[in-house]
N, C-alpha and C positions, 0 to 999 in steps of 0.2 A: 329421198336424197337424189335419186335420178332426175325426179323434177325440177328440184333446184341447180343440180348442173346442166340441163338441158336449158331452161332459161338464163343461166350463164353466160352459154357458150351460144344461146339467141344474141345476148346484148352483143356481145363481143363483136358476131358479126356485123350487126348495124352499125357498131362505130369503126368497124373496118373499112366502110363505105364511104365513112369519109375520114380517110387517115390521112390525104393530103390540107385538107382543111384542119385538121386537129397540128396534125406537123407545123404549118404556117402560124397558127395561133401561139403554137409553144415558141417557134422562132424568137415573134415580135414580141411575148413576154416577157423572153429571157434578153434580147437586148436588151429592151427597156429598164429591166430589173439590173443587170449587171450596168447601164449607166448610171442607174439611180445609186448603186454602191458606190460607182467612182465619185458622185458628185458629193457624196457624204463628207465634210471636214473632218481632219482627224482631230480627235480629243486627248486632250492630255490633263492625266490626274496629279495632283501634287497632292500627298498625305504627312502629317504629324502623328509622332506616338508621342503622349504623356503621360506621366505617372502620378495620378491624384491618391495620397495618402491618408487613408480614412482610420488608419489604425493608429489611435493615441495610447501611449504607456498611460493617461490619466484617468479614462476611460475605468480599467479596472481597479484603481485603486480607490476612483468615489464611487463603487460601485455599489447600490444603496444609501449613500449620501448625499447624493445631489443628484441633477439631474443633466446628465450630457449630452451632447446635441447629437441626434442619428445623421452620421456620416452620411449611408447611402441617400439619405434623403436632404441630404445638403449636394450631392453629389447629380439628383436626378432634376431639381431644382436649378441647378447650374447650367445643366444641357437645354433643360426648357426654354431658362431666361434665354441664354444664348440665342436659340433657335428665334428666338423672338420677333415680332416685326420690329420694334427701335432698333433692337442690335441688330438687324441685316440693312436696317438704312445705313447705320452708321457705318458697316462693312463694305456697301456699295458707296458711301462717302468717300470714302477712306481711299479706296479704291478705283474712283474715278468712275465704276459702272452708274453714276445715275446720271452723268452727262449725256448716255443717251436718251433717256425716258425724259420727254419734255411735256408729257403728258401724264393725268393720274390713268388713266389706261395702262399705258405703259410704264410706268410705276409699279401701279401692280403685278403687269406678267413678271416685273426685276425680280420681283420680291419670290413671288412663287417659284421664279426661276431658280435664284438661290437657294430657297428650300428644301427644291427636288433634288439637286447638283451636291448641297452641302451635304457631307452625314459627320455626326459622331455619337459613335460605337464603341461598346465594349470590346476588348480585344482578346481577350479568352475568357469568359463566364464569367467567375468570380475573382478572379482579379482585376489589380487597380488600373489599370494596363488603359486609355482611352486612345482608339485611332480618330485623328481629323482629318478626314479627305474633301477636296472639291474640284468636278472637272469641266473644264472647258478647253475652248479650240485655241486660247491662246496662253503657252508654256508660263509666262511671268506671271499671267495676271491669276493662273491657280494658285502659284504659289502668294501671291498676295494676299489673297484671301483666305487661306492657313493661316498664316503668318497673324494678322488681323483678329482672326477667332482667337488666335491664343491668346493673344494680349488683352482681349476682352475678358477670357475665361480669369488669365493670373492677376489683375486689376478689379475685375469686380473683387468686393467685397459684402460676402453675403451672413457674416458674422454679425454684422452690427446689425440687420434687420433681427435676426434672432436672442439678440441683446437685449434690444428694445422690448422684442415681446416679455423676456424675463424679466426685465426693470418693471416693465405693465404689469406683471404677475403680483414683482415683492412691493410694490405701493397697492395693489388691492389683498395681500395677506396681511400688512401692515395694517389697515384699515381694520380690517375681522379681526386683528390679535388685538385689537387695540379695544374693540366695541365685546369682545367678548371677557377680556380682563374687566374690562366696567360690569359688563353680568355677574362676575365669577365675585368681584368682590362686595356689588349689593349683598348676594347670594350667601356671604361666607357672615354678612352682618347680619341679615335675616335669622339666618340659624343660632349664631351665637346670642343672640338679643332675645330668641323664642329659649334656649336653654336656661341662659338666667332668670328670663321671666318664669320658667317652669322648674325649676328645677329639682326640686321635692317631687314632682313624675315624673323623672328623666328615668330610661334601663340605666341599669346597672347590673354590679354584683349583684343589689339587693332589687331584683324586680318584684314585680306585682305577687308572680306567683309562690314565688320564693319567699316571700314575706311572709305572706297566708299559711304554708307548709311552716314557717318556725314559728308563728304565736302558734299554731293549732299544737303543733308536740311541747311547745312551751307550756300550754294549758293542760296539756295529758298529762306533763311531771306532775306539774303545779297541784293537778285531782289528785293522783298517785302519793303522791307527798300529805295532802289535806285525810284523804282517806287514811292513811297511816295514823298519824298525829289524833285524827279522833279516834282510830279504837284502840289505842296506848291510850288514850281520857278515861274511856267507856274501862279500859280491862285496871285501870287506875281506883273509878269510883268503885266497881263493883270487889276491887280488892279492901277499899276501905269501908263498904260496908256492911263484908262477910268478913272478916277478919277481925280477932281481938288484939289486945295490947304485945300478948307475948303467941300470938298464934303466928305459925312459921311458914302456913301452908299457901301457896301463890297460884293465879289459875294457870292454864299453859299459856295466855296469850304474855305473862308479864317475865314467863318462865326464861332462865341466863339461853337455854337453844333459840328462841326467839328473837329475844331482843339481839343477840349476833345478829341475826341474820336482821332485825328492823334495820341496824345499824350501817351493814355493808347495803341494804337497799336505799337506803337513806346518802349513802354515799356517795353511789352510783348514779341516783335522780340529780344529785349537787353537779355531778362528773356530767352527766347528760344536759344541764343547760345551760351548761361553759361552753360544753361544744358546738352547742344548738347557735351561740353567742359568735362566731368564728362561721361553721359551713353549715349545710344547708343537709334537711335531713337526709338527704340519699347519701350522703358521705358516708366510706367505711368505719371510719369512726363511731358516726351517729349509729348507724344499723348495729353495730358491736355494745356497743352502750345501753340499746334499746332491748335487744337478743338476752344480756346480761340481767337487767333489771326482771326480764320477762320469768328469766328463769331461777331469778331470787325469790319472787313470788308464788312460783310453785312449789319449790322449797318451804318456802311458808306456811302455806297452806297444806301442804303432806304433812308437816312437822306438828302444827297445830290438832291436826288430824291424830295422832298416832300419840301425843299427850294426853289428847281428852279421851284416847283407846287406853291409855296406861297412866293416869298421874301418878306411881312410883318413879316412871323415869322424870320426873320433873324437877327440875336444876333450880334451886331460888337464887337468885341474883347477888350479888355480894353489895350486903347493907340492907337488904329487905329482907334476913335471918333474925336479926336482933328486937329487942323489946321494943325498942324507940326506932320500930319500922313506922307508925303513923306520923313522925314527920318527915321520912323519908317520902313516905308516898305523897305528903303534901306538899313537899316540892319538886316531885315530879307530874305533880296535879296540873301546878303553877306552871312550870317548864311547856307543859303540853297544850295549856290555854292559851301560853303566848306565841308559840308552834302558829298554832291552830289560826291566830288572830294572824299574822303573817302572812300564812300561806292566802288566807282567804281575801289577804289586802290584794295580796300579787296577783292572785287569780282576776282580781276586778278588773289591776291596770291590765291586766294581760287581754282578760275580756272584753273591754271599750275599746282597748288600740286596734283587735279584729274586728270589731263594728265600726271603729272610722276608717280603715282600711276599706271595708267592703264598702261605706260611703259611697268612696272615692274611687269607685273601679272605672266608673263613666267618664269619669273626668279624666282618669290618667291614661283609658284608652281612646279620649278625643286626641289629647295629647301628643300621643304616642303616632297616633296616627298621621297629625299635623308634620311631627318630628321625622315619620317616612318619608313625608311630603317634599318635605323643604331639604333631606338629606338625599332624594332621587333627584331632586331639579338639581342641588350643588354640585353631585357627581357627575351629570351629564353635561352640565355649564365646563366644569373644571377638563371631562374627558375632552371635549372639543374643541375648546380652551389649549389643551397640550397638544392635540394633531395638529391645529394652525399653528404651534407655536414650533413647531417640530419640521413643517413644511417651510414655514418663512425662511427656516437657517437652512435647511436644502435647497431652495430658490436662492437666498445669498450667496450660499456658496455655487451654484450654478452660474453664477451674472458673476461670479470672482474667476472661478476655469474660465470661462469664454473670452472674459477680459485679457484675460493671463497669455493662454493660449488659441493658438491657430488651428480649428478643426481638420482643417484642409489644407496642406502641401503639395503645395506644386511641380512638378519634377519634369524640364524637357527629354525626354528619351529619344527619338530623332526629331531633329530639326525640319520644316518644309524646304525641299529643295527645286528650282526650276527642273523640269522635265526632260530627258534629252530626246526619250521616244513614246510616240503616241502610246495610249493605252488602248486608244478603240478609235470607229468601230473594228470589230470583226468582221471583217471584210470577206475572207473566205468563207466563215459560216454562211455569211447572207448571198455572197454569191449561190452557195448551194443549196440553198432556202430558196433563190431565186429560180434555179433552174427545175429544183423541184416542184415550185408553185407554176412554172409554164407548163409542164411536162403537164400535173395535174389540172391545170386550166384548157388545156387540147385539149385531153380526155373527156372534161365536163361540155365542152362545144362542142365535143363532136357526139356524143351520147344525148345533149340534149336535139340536134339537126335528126337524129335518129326517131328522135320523139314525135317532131312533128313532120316528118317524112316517114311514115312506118312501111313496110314490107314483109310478105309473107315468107318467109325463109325455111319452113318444115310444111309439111301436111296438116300436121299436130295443126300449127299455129292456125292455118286455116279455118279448120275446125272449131277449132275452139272459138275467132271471130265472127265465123257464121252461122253454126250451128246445124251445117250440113256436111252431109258424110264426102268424102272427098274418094271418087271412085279410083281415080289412079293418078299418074304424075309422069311428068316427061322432062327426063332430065336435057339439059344444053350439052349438044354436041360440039365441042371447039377442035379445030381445023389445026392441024400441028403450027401453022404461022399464027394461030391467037394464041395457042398455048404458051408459043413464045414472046408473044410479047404482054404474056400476063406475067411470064419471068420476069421477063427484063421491068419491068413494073416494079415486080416487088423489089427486084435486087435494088432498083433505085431510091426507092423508099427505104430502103434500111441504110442505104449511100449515106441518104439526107439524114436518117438519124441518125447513123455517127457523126455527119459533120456537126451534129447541135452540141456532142461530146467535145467535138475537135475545137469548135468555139468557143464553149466555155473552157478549156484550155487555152486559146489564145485569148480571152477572156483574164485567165490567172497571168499569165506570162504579161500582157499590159497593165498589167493594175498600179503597176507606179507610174509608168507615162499616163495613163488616164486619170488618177488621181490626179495628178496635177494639171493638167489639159483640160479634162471634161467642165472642172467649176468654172473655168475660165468662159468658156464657150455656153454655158448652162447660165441661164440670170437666173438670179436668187441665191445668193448665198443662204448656209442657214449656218448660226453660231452655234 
């Protein structure tokens, strides 16, 4: 830390050596700076507040049914075009500025001039709020050029570019609705034309598998039924060829407990393939039906059981007690042959219609599978089909709002008015910009004269330039008349720096005489 103040308070001294050179330097800057302030033109701003209305009541009431135009970006498209090179000629038109650009040179800087000069801005964030400002050195012609913008802004019409592109939309949705109903109704022929052509292997109620599942218990009654009927034959013959004319005695299969029960089983198989005729065997129904038959058969068979354990309990049937039982039994011979002949017809048709069934499984799952075919393509024809057909009436109705209605309302909020007093420049700032950049330009001339005039000012410093030890030092004895007039020296140098203060004070005090004076006397204006 010592180091670096001691090299500090070295510089200082060097540029104290030339503090009259650094003062003279500050002088001529700060004149020169404070002329260059007065010859500055004053400017004058003219601004517009307008109210662009981006908030439509229609807005939310299509909202999801059409498609409404985004304000802000009708809004930021507006500022662009404006800012634009045609609209700043027609602004400099309008306005009389391109009378002096007689050249494309000078054409150009107009333009860029109006660019830098023009702004419009938002005027607090999210509001609708837009300021127009533009400045220059002469009062009318800012306002002219507000004035101008606006009428650019409330004149254009940027609705019907956005129109256009929706009309381009609903004649190319028009186009798709149109080429895609042509798909949808090949599509809808196709399938109806392959159904009739197939239609004995269409799904249905009664599919493939479904089918197979009712001949197969159709043919289980059908056996169930055949096996019954033959051994009511079998317990038939063998009654009529153990038995005589007036013999009473019957085996257990022909016994009145059996044949109940043949009878309610027999009733039940009848019950079971009505129903089989109707649903399909998993139906509760069916399972109730099949459960019942299952457990009439055990019945049976315990029953038969426990008769041939005891033929005292055995019941003879009413009409096979009496003498003239042999021609009862001969027509229940007859009854049971033609039982028999019956069942085993059914059973055939029953047994061919599950071999042409099984045939035909390849066939009706080529079929089937064709029929996925043509039923994915129609769905996804018809789905796509409805989204265009669904978008085209939100594009109508889109291109019907924008017809209808005005996205954008215009609203003058202030008007542009001629200027009474300048807005700039700042004149005092820059004065004091001015005085601070001499003040810091002395210091830099007179620190760099330091540079290249160096002097040893410590022993240190010595030292360290030569690299020898420095045995002693002899300081300057001043004589009470130098001492005084190293006084009166400084006192005068700091004279001269207030007066650089006292200048730039009479410096502020002429700033309106010198405004007006200095351009006059100065060539070059600048606009």
């Amino acid at each position: 830390m010592q180091e670096i103040l001691s090299l500090v308070l070295g510089q200082l001294r060097n540029i104290w050596r030339f503090r009259w050179i650094a003062l003279g330097v500050a002088w001529i800057i700060a004149v020169v700076g404070w002329l260059y302030v007065y010859s500055l033109p004053d400017q004058y701003s003219s601004s517009a507040r307008v109210h662009i209305d981006t908030k439509s009541a229609i807005g939310p009431l299509l909202s999801g049914m059409a498609v409404t135009p985004n304000a802000d970006q009708q809004v930021s498209l507006l500022i662009r075009t404006v800012l634009s090179r045609p609209h700043l000629k027609d602004v400099a038109r309008s306005t009389g500025l391109d009378l002096r650009a007689t050249t494309p040179e000078q054409e150009q800087a107009l333009i860029q001039g109006l660019q830098k000069r023009l702004t419009l801005n938002n005027s607090g964030g999210n509001t609708d709020l837009y300021t127009i400002s533009y400045t220059s050195s002469k009062p009318k012609l800012a306002q002219s050029v507000v004035q101008e913008v606006m009428s650019i802004m409330t004149t254009m019409n940027l609705s019907s570019k956005n129109s256009g592109d929706t009309t381009q939309a609903v004649s190319f949705l028009n186009k798709e609705v149109d080429k895609y109903k042509q798909k949808l109704n090949e599509t809808e022929q196709k399938l109806a034309k392959f159904k009739k052509n197939h239609a004995e292997l269409m799904p249905g109620t009664n599919d493939y598998v479904t089918q197979v599942q009712k001949l197969n218990a159709n043919i289980d009654s059908i056996q169930d039924q055949l096996s019954t009927a033959r051994d009511r034959k079998s317990n038939i013959l063998q009654q009529m060829r153990s038995g005589g004319g007036g013999h009473t005695s019957v085996p257990p299969a022909q016994s009145q407990q059996v044949q109940q029960i043949d009878n309610q089983l027999q009733s039940e198989q009848q019950k079971l393939s009505q129903l089989l005729t109707k649903y399909t065997p998993k139906h509760p129904d069916v399972i109730d039906a099949k459960r019942q038959i299952a457990d009439l058969k055990q019945r049976r068979s315990s029953t038969l059981a426990r008769l041939r354990a005891h033929p005292s309990e055995i019941k003879t049937p009413p009409g096979a007690s009496s003498g003239g039982g042999g021609s009862g039994l001969s027509d229940q011979l007859n009854n049971a042959k033609v039982q028999i002949s019956t069942l085993e017809s059914s059973l055939q048709r029953k047994q061919d219609q599950l071999k042409k069934l099984q045939a035909g499984a390849d066939s009706m799952n080529d079929a089937q599978a064709q029929l996925a075919e043509l039923s994915r393509n129609y769905e996804v024809t018809r789905d796509q089909y409805e989204k265009l057909l669904s978008r085209l009436y939100s594009a109508r109705l889109s291109t019907d709002v924008e017809n209808s209605s005005n996205a954008l309302q215009f609203r003058v909020i202030d008007p542009p008015e001629v200027p009474a007093e300048p807005s700039g420049p700042k004149r005092l700032i820059l004065m004091v910009m001015a005085l601070i950049g001499a003040v810091a330009a002395g210091l830099a001339f007179a620190w760099f004269l330091a540079q290249i005039r160096p002097v040893f000012s410590s022993r240190r410093d010595l030292t360290t330039a030569t690299g020898f030890p420095v045995i002693g030092s002899v300081s300057l004895a001043l004589s009470p008349a130098q001492r005084a007039d190293r006084r009166r020296s400084i006192l005068v140098f700091f004279v001269c720096c207030v007066s650089l203060l006292i200048g730039f004070a009479a410096a502020l005090v002429l700033l309106p005489v010198g405004v007006q004076w200095v351009p006059n006397i100065m060539s070059g204006q600048v606009l």
